[in-house]
C-alpha positions in Angstrom: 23.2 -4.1 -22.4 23.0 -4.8 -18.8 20.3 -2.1 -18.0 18.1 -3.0 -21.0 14.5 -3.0 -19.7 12.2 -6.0 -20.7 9.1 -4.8 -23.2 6.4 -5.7 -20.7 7.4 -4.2 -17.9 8.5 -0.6 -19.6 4.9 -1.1 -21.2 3.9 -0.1 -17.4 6.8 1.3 -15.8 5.1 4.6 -15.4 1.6 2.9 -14.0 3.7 1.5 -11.2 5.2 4.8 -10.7 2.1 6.6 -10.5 1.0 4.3 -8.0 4.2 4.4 -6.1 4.6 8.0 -5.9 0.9 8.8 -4.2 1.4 5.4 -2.0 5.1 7.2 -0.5 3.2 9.7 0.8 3.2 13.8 0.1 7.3 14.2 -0.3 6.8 11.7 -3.5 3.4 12.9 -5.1 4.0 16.6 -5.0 5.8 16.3 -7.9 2.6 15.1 -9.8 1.9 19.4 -9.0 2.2 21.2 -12.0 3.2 25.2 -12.4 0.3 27.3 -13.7 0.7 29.7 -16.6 2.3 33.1 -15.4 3.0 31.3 -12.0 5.8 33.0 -9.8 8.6 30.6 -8.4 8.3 31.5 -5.1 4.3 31.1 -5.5 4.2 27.3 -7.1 6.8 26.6 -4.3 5.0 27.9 -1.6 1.6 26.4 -2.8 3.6 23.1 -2.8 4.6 23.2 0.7 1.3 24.0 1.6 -0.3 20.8 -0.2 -1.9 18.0 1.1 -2.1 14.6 0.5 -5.4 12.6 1.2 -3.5 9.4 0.7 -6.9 6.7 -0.8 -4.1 4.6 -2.6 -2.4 3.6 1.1 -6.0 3.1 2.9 -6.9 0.6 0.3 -3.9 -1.1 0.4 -4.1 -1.4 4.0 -7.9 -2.6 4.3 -7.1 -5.3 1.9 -4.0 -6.4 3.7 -6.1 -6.0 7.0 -8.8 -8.3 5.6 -6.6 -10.8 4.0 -4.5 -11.2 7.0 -6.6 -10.9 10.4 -6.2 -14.1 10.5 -2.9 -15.9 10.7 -1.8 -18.5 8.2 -2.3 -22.3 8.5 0.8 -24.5 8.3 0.4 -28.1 7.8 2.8 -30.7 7.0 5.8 -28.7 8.4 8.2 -30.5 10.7 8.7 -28.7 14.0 12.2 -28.1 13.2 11.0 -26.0 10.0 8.3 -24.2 11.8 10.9 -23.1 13.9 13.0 -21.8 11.5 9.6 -19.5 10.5 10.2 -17.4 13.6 13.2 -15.5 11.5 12.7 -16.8 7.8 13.8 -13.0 6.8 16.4 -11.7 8.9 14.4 -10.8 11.9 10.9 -10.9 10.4 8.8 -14.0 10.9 6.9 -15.8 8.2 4.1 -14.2 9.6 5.1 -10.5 9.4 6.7 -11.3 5.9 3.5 -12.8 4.5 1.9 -9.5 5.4 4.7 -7.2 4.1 4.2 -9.3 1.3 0.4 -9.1 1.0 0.5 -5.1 1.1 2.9 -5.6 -2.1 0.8 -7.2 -4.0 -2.2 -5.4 -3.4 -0.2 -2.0 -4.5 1.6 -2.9 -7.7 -0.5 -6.6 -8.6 2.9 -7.9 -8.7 5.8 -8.6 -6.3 8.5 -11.3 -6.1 10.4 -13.3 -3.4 14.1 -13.8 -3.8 15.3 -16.6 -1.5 19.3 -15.6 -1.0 22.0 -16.2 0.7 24.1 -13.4 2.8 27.7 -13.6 2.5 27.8 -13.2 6.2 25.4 -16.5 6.7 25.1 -20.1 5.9 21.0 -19.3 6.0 18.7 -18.7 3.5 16.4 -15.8 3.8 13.4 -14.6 1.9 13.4 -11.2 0.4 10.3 -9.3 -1.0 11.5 -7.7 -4.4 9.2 -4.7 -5.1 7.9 -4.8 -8.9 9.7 -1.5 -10.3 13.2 -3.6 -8.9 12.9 -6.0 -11.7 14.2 -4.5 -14.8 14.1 -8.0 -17.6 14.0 -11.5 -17.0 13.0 -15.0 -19.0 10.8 -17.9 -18.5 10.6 -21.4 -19.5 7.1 -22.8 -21.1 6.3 -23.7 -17.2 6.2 -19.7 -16.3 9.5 -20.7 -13.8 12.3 -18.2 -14.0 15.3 -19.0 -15.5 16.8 -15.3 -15.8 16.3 -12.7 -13.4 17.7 -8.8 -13.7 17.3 -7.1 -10.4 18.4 -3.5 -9.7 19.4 -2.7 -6.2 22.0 -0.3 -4.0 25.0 -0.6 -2.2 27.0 2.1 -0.8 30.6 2.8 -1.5 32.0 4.4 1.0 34.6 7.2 0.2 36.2 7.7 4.0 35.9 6.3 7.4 32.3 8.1 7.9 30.8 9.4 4.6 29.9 7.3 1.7 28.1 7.8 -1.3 25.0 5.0 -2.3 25.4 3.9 -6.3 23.2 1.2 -8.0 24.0 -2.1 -9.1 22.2 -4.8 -11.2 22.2 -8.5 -10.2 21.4 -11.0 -12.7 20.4 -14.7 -11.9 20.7 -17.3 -13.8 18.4 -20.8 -13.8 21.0 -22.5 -12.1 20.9 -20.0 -9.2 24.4 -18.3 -10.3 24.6 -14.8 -9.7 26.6 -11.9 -11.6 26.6 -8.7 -9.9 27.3 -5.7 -12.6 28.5 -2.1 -11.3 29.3 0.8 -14.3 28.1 -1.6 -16.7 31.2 -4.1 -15.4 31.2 -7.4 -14.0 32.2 -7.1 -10.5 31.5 -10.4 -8.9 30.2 -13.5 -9.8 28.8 -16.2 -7.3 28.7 -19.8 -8.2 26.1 -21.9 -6.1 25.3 -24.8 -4.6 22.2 -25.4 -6.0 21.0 -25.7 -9.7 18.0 -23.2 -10.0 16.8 -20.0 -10.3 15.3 -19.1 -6.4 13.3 -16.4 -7.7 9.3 -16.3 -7.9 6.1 -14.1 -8.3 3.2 -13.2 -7.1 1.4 -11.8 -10.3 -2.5 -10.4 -10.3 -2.7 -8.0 -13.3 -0.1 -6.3 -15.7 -1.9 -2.7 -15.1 -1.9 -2.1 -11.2 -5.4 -2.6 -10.4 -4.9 0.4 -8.2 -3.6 2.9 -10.9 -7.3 4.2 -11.9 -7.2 5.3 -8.3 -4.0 6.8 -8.0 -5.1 9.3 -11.4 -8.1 10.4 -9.6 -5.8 10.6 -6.0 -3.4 12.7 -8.1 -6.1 15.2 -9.4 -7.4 15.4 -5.9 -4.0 16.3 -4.9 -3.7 19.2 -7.4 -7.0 20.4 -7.2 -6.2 20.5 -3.3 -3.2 22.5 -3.9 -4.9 24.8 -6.1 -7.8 25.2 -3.3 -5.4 26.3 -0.7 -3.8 28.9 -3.1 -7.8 30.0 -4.2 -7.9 30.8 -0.3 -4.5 32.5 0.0 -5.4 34.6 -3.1 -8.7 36.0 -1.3 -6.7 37.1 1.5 -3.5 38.6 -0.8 -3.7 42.2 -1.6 -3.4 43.0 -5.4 -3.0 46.5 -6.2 -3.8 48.4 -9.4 -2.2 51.5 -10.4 -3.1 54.2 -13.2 -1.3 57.3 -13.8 2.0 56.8 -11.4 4.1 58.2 -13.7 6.4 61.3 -12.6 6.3 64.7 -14.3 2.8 67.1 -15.8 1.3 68.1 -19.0 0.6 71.6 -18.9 -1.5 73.1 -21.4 -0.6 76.8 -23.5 -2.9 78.6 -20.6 -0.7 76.7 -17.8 -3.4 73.9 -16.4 -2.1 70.9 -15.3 -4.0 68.2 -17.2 -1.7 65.6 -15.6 -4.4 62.4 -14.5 -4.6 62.1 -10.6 -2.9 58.8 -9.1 -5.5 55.9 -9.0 -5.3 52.7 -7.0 -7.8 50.3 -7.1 -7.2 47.0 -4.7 -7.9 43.6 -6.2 -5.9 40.2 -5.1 -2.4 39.0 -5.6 0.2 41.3 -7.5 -0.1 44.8 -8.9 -0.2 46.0 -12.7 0.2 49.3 -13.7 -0.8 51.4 -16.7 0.1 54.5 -18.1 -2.1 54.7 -20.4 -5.0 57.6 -19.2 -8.1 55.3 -20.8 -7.5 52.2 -19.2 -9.9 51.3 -16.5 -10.2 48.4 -13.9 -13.3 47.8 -11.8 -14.1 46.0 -9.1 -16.3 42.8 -10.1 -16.3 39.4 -8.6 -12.6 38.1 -8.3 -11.8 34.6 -9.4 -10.6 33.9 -6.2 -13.9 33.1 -4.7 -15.7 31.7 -8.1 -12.4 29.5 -8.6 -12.7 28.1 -4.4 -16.3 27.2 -5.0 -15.8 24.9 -8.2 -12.8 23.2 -7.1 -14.3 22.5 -3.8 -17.4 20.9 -6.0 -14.9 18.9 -8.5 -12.6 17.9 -4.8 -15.8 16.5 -3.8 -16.6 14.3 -7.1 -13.3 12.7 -7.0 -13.9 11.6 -3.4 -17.1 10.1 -4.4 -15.7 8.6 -7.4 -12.5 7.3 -5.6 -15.2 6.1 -2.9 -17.6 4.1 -5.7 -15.0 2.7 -8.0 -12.2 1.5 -5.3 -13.2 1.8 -1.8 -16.2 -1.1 -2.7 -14.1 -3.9 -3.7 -12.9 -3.8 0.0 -15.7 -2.6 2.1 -18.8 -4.2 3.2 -20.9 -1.0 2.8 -23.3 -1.3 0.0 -23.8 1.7 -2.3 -25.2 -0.1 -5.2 -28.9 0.8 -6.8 -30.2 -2.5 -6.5 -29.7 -6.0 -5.6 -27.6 -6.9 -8.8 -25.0 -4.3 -8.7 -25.1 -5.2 -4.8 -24.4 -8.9 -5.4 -22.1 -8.3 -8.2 -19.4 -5.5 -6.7 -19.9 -8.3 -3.6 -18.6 -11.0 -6.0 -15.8 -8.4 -7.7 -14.7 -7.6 -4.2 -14.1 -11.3 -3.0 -12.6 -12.3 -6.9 -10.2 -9.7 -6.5 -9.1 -10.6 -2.4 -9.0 -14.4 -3.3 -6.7 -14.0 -6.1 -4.6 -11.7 -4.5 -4.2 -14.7 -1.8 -3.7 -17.3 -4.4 -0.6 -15.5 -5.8 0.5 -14.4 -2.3 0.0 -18.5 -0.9 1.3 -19.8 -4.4 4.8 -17.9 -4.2 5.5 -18.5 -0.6 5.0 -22.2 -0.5 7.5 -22.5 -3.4 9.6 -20.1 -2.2 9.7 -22.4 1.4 10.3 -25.5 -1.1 13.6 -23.3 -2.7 14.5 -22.0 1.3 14.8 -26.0 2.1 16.3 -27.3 -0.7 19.2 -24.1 0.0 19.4 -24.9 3.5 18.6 -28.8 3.9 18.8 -30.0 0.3 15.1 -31.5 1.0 11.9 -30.2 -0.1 9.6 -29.1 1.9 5.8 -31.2 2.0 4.4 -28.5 3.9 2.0 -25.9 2.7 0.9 -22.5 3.8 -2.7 -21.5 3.7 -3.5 -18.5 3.8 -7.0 -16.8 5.4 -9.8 -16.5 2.8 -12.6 -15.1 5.1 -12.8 -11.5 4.8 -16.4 -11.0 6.1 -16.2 -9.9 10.3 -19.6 -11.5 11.7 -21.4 -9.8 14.1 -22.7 -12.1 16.7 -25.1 -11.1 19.6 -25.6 -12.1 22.7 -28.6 -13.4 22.5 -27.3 -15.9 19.6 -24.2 -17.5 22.6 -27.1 -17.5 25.2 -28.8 -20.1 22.7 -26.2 -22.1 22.0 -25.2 -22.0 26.1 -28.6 -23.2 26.7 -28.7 -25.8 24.4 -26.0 -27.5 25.6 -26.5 -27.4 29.1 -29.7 -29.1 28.0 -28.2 -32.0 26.4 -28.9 -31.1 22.9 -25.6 -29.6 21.9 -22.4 -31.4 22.1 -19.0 -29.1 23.9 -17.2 -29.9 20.7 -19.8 -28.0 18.5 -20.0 -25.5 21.2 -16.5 -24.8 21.0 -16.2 -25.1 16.9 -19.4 -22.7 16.1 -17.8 -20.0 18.7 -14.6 -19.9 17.4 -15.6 -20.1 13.7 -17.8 -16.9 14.6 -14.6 -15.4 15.8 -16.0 -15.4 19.1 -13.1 -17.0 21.4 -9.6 -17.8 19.6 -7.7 -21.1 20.3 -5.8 -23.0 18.3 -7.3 -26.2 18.8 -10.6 -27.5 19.5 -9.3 -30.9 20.6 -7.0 -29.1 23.1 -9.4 -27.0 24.7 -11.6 -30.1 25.6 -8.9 -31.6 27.0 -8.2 -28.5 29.0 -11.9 -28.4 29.9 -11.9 -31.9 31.2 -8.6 -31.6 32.7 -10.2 -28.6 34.7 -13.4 -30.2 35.7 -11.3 -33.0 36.9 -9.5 -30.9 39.2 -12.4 -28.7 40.0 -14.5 -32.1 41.4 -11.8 -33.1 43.0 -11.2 -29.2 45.4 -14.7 -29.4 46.3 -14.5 -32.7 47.8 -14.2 -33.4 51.7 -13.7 -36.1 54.0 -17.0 -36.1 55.6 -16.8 -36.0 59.6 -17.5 -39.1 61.1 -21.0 -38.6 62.8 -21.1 -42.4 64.5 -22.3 -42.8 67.7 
């Protein structure tokens, strides 16, 4: 069957999700909300529009991708023809952008993969980031290289001139490169190409999302949020108790009217009645306020725990005991950042090698490198006087100058070789402004 699901990745098909739907953002995690026991319609609905989501999942992802990339990538051993063809290596995105769109997959699902395709409407290859939860089977050879890729994806079918109506289709690669698009479980179109394998690859940190213990406790916070709000609302709802409403008296032989008199007692949220004349309700503490002050407590331990187990293995900020547990969430932190770039640099360089080979029918000798310091340094003033001084005094070379300043993130150039020149060039024509014919003083 065409839509048969590989083992492994049903195995974590609802981790990804999980992930996913607090990542998307409030329209996609409210469903994570649950209906209470006894809870009206109209109530869960309202206290689901009223929810919000403190999105942890999406700042992480975005601090790693921030440190991984706030530096741009190193090419070497790239023609300038194929750098040039960087500038739109994915429709209109350069290699730059894509490696950073990229990134921020990775770091969410701890996989992602790059198809390199053809359009119809082009003789130019272009890479494609396929998200993890697109990928519904595939095989490998004893190398770990694709040769059969299953790919779900949509395409609209239009049913007049201006509406249409979007279906899904499966696309299935073989380790020649063919591909065979399927639509209702029917071959639709196959494509035979020019090359002979399979131009799909991966970027693959961990089978569990390494971000999915963070996206349980961001759901809890979620719900316990939504059940704050409604806590709040509840306090502020009237709730009305009735005894004794009924219509109609109980007269006794001598005439009395031993009918109960009318009692309402206010409370929060609906109103009960009773007719029965022993039944009492008194005003004690309402679980409004009792319910508002432990949720508030729990809201507050998943924050910290979100903030201890996650937000450390991207931030600088120590909040470890001692020295140890300092220097090892240090070393967990960087592990975790450097493999992420390993993956990232290992499946664009041979995704670059397939867009060649499809384009030129040469492989590429070039490779990507991609920025593996993730510590900002802080560098004073006092620590650029120094080095000014000690090479107006002879002791410091303009070369070492230059290198230590921009290694410190100090100035930004893209060669130290080139700014010398530039220096000298300058100097040059500096000396040569400031000097004059001097006035001929002869007697």
């Amino acid at each position: 069957m065409i839509d048969f699901i590989h083992p492994s990745i049903k195995a974590h098909e609802h981790q990804v999700k999980l992930v996913n739907q607090i990542n998307n953002g409030i329209d996609s995690a409210k469903e994570l909300i649950y209906k209470k026991t006894h809870e009206y319609n109209e109530v869960f609905e309202q206290r689901i529009k009223n929810s919000i989501l403190v999105n942890f999942v999406k700042k992480i992802v975005q601090i790693q991708n921030g440190l991984i990339n706030r530096k741009d990538p190193v090419y070497k051993g790239f023609s300038a023809s194929q750098e040039k063809d960087f500038e739109n290596i994915s429709g209109n995105n350069n290699l730059i952008q894509f490696i950073s769109d990229f990134t921020k997959s990775v770091a969410l699902n701890s996989k992602a993969y790059i198809l390199v395709d053809i359009p119809e409407d082009s003789k130019t290859p272009e890479l494609n980031i396929i998200e993890r939860s697109r990928l519904i089977n595939y095989k490998k050879n004893s190398n770990g290289v694709f040769t059969l890729a299953v790919i779900i994806e949509a395409y609209s079918e239009y049913i007049d001139e201006f509406s249409f109506e979007t279906k899904m289709q499966y696309r299935v690669i073989d380790e020649t490169g063919n591909v065979r698009i399927y639509r209702d479980e029917k071959l639709y179109e196959t494509i035979i190409t020019s090359y002979n394998f399979c131009p799909f690859f991966e970027a693959d940190v961990s089978d569990v999302p390494i971000l999915y213990d963070i996206a349980k406790i961001n759901a809890l916070h979620l719900i316990f949020n939504s059940n704050q709000n409604d806590y709040v609302l509840e306090s502020l709802d009237p709730f009305l108790f009735g005894k004794a409403l009924g219509v109609g008296s109980n007269q006794t032989l001598d005439g009395e009217d031993e009918t109960p008199k009318p009692v309402i007692t206010a409370g929060v949220r609906n109103m009960s009645t009773s007719e029965n004349e022993s039944s009492d309700i008194k005003w004690i503490e309402l679980n409004s306020s009792g319910n508002y002050e432990i949720s508030s407590k729990h809201i507050l331990k998943l924050e910290d725990e979100i903030a201890n187990g996650a937000i450390k293995l991207v931030s600088n900020d120590g909040t470890s005991n001692s020295a140890t547990e300092a220097n090892f969430d240090n070393v967990e932190k960087g592990s975790l950042l450097v493999q992420i770039v390993l993956e990232v640099e290992n499946a664009i360089n041979d995704s670059l090698n397939a867009y060649f080979l499809m384009k030129n029918n040469t492989k590429s000798n070039g490779i990507v490198s991609i920025n593996r310091d993730f510590t900002i340094q802080e560098v004073s003033d006092a620590f650029i006087t120094g080095l000014n001084s000690l090479q107006v005094a002879g002791n410091l070379s303009k070369e070492t100058l230059i290198k230590t300043l921009q290694d410190k993130e100090v100035i930004d150039i893209i060669s130290v070789d080139d700014e010398l020149k530039k220096i000298s060039k300058e100097s040059v024509e500096y000396a040569e402004s400031m000097t004059v014919d001097s006035p001929d003083v002869r007697a």
